[in-house]
C-alpha positions in Angstrom: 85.4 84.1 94.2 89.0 84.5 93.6 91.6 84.4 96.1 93.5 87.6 97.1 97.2 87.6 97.6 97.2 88.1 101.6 99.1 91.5 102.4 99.2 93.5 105.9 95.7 94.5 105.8 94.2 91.0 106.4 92.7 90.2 109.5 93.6 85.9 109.5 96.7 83.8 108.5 97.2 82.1 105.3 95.5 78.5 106.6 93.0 80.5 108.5 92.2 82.6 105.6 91.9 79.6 103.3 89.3 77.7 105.6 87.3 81.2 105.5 87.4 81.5 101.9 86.6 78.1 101.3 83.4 78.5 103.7 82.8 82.0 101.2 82.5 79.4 98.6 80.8 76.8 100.1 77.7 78.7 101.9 75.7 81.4 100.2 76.3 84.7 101.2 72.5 84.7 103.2 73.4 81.8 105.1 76.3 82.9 106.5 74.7 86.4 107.3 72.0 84.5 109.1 74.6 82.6 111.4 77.1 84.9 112.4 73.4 87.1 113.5 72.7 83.8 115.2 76.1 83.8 116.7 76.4 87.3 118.0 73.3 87.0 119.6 74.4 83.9 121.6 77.7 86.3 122.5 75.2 88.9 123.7 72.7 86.4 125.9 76.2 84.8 127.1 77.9 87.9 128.1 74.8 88.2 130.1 74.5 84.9 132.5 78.0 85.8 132.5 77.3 88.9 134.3 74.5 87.0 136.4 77.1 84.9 137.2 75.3 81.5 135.5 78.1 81.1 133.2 81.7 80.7 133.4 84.6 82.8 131.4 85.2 79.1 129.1 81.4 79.6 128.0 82.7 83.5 127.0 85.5 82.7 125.3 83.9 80.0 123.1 81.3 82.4 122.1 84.1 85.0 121.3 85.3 82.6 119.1 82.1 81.4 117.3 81.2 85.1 116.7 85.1 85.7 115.2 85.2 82.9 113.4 81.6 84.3 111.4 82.8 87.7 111.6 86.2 86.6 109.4 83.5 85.0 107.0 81.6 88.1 106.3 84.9 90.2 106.1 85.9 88.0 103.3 82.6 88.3 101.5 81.9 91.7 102.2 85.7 93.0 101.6 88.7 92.1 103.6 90.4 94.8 103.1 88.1 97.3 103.4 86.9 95.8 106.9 90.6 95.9 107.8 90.7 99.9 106.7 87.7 100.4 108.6 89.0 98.5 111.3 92.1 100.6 111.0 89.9 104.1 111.1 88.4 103.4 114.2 90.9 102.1 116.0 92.7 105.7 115.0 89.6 107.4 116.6 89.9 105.3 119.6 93.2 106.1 120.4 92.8 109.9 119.8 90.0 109.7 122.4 92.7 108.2 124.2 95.1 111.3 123.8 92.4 113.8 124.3 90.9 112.2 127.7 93.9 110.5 129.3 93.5 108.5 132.7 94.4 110.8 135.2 
C-alpha cells in the first residue's frame, strides 16, 4: 500500500495518519475488521453501564477512542477519501434536517 499525499479530505494528521497506515501494513485487512467489530461493540455495552450508571464518563471516552482509533484504520484500508466524502454527504443531510426542523 502506497502512501497518499494528505490533502483536506483526510480525517487524521500527518503522524497520526502514518501510525494508521503503518498498522494498514502491518495487520491484514480481516484482522483489523475483526477488532474495530470487537471494539464497537465494547463502545456499545459501555455506553450502556454508562447509562446504568456502573461506569464513569473516563471509561466512555477511552472506548470513544479505541473505536476511533480502528475506525481511522478501516478508512485508510477501505478509502480515506472516500469515507471523508461520505462523511462529508451526510453531514450535509444533517444539517439540512437542521434547516428544515429548527429548534423552536
Amino acid at each position: 500500500m502506497s502512501a497518499q499525499e494528505p490533502d483536506d479530505k483526510t480525517l487524521l494528521s500527518l503522524s497520526d495518519r502514518e501510525t494508521v497506515l503503518e498498522a494498514a501494513r502491518r495487520y491484514p485487512q480481516k484482522a483489523q475488521c475483526e477488532v474495530a467489530q470487537e471494539e464497537c461493540g465494547d463502545l456499545v455495552s459501555t455506553l450502556s453501564r454508562y447509562y446504568r450508571r456502573r461506569v464513569g464518563a473516563d471509561q466512555v471516552i477511552e472506548g470513544i477512542a479505541d473505536a476511533l482509533n480502528m475506525l481511522n484504520q478501516l478508512a485508510v484500508v477501505f478509502g480515506e477519501k472516500e469515507v471523508a466524502d461520505m462523511q462529508a454527504r451526510k453531514l450535509a443531510v444533517l444539517r439540512e434536517r437542521f434547516l428544515r426542523r429548527p429548534i423552536a
